[in-house]
N, C-alpha and C positions, 0 to 999 in steps of 0.2 A: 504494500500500500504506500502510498505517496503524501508528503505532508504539504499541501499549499497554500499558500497567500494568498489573499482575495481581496484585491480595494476597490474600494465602494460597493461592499457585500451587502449594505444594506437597502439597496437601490430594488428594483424588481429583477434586473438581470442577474444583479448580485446574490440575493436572497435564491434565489431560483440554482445559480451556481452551488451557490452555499451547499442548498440543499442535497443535489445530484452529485455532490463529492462525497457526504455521510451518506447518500446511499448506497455508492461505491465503494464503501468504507477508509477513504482516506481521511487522513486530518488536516484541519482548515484552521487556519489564523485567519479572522472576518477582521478587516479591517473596514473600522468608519469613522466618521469626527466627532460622535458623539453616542459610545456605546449605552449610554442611560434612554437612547433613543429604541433601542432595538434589543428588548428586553425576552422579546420570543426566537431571536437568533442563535440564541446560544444551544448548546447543546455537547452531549459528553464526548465527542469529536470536534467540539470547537470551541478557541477561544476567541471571546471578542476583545477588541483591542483599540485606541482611539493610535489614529497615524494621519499622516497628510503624503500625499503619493508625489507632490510636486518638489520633496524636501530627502534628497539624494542620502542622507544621513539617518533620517527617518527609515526610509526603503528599504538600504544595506541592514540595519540593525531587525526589522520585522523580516524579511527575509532570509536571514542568516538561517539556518540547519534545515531551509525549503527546498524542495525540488521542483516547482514549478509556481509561476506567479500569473494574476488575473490581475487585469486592471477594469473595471466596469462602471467607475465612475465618471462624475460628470457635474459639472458646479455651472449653471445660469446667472449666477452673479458677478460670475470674469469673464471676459474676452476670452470667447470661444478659442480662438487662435493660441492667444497669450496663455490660457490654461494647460490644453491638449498637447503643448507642444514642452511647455514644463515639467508636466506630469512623463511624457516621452525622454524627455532629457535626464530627472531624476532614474526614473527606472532603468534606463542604460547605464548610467552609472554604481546607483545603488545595487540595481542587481549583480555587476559586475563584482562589486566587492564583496556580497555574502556568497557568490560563486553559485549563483541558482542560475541554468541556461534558458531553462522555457522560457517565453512572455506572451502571453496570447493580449489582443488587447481589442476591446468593441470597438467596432466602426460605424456608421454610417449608410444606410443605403443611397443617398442621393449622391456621393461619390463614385457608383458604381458606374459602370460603362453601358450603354443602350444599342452605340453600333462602336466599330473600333475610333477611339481617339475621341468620343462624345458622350459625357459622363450628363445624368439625371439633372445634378445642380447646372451644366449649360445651357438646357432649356429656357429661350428667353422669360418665357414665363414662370421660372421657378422663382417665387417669392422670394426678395432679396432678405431679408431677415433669416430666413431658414440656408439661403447662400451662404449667409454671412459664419455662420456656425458649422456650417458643413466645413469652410473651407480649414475651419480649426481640425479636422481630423485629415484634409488633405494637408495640412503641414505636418502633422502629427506623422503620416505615414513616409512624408520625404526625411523626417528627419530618423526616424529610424532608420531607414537606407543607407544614409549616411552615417552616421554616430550609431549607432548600435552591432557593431560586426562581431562585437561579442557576444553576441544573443541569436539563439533560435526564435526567431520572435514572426509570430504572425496575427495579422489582423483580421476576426472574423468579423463579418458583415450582415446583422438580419435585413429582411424587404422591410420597406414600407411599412406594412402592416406589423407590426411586433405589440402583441395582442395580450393580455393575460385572459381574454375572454374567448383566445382560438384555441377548442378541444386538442390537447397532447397526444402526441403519435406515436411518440418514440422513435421515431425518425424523421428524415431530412434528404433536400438531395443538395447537391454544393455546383459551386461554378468559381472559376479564377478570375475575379475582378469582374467580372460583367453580369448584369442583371440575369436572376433567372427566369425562363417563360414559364408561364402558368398564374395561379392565383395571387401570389408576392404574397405571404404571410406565413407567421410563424407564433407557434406559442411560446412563452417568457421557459418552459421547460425543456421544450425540444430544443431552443436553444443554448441548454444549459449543457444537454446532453453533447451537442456538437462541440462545446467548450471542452466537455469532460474526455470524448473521444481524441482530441488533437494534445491532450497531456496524456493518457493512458497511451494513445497507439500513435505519435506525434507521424502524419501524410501530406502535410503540404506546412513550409518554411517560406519567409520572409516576402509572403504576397497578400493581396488580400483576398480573403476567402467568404465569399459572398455565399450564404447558406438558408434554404426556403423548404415550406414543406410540402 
């Protein structure tokens, strides 16, 4: 079994993570900024723990004796950009120092590709506010490309629809950076499961992994 870190476990993708790791039987460090908040998180495979993902010393020390880390969180009160790209910067660092390789890290469906070289947020019509925060996880992912080559690290991708009200399948089917055909949705679970699949059987590195059900 595998012990992982999980920041922003209290989010819904995070809680959902949480969950599909104790039911894999691994141990989870749930990282959030205010474990008084998330008082049904816990559990006998997990400790909760307050951290900040953007703060590289923070990261290495909640990381150190992990073998794989998540990052699922996501803060509306800072520059989409200027967060997404910090939080990417500490964890390549931090991680590097407690010596954990995985990084898996959410992404965005409006990044994804529709034909080659024509990603969802270029649609003229895509509302500029929802651009604006998108384009915080298109930096997010050049700067892993860049500054992170000590990391196995990749970025999975739910559609559109990331639903806690779409029924659990237990399955998924995936695509490399571009949208997949079909309904675009996904439940908060099944995408916990595709989290849990690329640390247990780690099949695709350092792209992004667009995944729908």
């Amino acid at each position: 079994m595998s012990r992982i870190v999980i920041f922003g476990a209290g989010g819904r993708v995070g809680s959902a993570t949480v969950a599909e790791a104790v039911r894999r039987g691994h141990t989870v460090t749930a990282v959030v900024r205010d474990p008084a908040k998330y008082p049904d998180l816990g559990a006998d495979q997990v400790a909760v723990v307050r951290g900040d993902v953007t703060d590289a010393a923070a990261v290495a020390a909640l990381a150190a004796g992990h073998d794989a880390a998540v990052n699922a969180s996501a803060r509306l009160d800072v520059p989409s950009e200027e967060y997404f790209t910090a939080a990417a910067r500490a964890l390549a660092t931090g991680l590097g120092k407690a010596g954990v390789r995985r990084l898996l890290v959410l992404g965005i469906a409006s990044t994804l590709q529709t034909v080659p070289g024509v990603r969802i947020m270029d649609d003229p019509d895509f509302p500029e506010e929802y651009r604006v925060f998108s384009q915080g996880h298109v930096a997010e992912f050049e700067l892993l490309r860049e500054q992170a080559d000590g990391l196995d690290w990749l970025m999975v991708v739910p559609p559109l629809d990331l639903s806690s009200e779409a029924p659990a399948t237990g399955t998924y089917r995936t695509a490399v950076g571009t949208v997949i055909e079909g309904e675009g949705r996904i439940a908060h679970a099944d995408l916990a499961v595709a989290l849990l699949d690329e640390i247990d059987r780690p099949a695709h590195h350092k792209v992004q992994l667009a995944v729908s059900s």
